[in-house]
C-alpha angles and dihedrals in degrees: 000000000000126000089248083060101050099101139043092192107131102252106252132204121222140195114180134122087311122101079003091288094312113150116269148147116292099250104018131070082230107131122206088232095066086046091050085053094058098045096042085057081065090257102141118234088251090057090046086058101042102034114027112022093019076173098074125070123233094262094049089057084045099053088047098056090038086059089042085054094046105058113025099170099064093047089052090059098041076059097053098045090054092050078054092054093043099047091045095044081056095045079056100051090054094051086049090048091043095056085042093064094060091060131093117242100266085221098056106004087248125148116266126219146190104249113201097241089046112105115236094259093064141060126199115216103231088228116036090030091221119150119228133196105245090216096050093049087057096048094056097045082050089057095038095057080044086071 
């Protein structure tokens, strides 16, 4: 007996405190809305449940996409708030990097800077060619001022 077989328990959605009341499977912190990714990127519900979440059964896959299917305009707009969060989490990460960038390396006092190939949550020092965290170079300049 597979692990997709192993229960006979009707599949349940669920909205409470968890994924800020997003919809999701009773017992997991798996959203609809992750399960509807998948499908929508042509994945069956077979493949989601063997391949992506091995931990759900069939019918759990199945409730979630029914759901998905159900009610299309909730899931658009839980897709186009996370394309929200995304897009302003990005916005973030360029204002830190930015005010990183007008730091010192806190190893040998060079100028960092931004290097093409580096991702946004990091800076290089032109000298000592150390990478840096930018949050946590913020962090530290805000304790220090704190002080």
């Amino acid at each position: 007996m597979s692990e997709h077989e192993q229960s006979d328990a009707p599949a349940a959605i669920v909205r409470d405190d968890q994924l800020g009341g997003q919809p999701r499977l009773d017992g997991h912190r798996i959203g609809v809305h992750h399960i509807w990714t998948h499908y929508q990127q042509e994945k069956s519900i077979e493949q989601i449940a063997e391949e992506v979440y091995s931990h759900l059964r069939i019918e759990q896959v199945q409730a979630a996409v029914g759901y998905a299917r159900a009610n299309p305009e909730e899931m658009a707009a839980l897709e186009r708030e996370r394309e929200w969060l995304i897009r302003d989490r990005m916005r973030r990460a360029r204002k830190r990097k930015r005010l990183a960038l007008g730091m010192s390396c806190p190893k040998c006092g060079g100028q960092l800077i931004a290097g093409e190939d580096l991702p946004l949550a990091l800076v290089a020092c032109s000298s000592c060619g150390d990478e840096h965290v930018v949050k946590l170079l913020l962090e530290g300049a805000s304790d220090a001022q704190t002080e």
